[in-house]
C-alpha positions in Angstrom: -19.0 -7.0 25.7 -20.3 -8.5 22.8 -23.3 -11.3 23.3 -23.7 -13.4 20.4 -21.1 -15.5 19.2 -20.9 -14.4 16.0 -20.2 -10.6 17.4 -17.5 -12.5 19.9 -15.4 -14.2 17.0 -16.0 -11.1 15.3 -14.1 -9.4 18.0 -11.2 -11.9 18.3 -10.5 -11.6 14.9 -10.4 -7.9 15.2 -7.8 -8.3 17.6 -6.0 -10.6 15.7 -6.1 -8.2 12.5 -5.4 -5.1 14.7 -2.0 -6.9 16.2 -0.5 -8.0 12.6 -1.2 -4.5 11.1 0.7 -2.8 14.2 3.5 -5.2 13.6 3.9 -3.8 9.6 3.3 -0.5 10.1 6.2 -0.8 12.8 8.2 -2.5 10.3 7.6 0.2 7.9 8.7 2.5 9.9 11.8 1.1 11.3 13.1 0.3 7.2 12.1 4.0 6.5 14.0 5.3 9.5 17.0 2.7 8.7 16.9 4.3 5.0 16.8 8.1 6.2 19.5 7.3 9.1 21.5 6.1 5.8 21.3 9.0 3.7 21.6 11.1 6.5 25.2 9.6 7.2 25.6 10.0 3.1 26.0 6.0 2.6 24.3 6.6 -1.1 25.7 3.0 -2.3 23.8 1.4 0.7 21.0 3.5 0.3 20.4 2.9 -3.0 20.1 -1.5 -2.1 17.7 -0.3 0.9 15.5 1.7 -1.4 14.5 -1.7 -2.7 13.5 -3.1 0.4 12.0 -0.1 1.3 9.7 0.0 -1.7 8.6 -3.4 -1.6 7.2 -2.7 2.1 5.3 0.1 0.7 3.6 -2.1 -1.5 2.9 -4.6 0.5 1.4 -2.3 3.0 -0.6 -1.1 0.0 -1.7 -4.7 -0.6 -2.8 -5.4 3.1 -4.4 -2.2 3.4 -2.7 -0.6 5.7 -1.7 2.2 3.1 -3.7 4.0 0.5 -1.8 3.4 -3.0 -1.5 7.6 -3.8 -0.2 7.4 -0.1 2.8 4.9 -0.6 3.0 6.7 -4.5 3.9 10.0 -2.8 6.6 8.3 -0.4 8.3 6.3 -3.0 8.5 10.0 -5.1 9.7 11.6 -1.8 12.1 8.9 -1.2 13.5 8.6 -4.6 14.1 12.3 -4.5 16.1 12.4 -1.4 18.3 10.1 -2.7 18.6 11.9 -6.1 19.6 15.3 -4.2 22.7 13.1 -2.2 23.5 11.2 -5.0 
């Protein structure tokens, strides 16, 4: 246990940071699952309007961190292409 306060916020904050990153990669994953559920069930029209969404948390993940850009690059490429072989 931390003694100095300094170390002590430090560690709160850490916490704090630690519980809101969880909560988007857990949000990423649930929109990526929702997405391969739907091309899985070969609902292309409705996979096409989730792709959106879908990127957009990608990049915001890339924004907070929480992804590397190359990372959320090769995901979007992956993505796209799973749709294109459906479609």
């Amino acid at each position: 246990m931390p003694q100095r306060k300094a170390a002590i916020k430090r560690m709160r904050s850490d916490k704090k940071r630690s519980h809101a990153n969880a909560a988007l990669r857990a949000d990423l994953k649930k929109v990526l699952k929702g997405y391969k559920a739907l091309i899985a069930a070969g609902k292309t029209d409705e996979a096409k309007a989730q792709l959106k969404t879908v990127y957009a948390k990608l990049d915001r993940a890339v924004g907070k961190g929480i992804l590397h850009k190359n990372t959320a690059a090769r995901r979007k490429s992956s993505l796209a292409l799973m749709l294109g072989k459906k479609a």
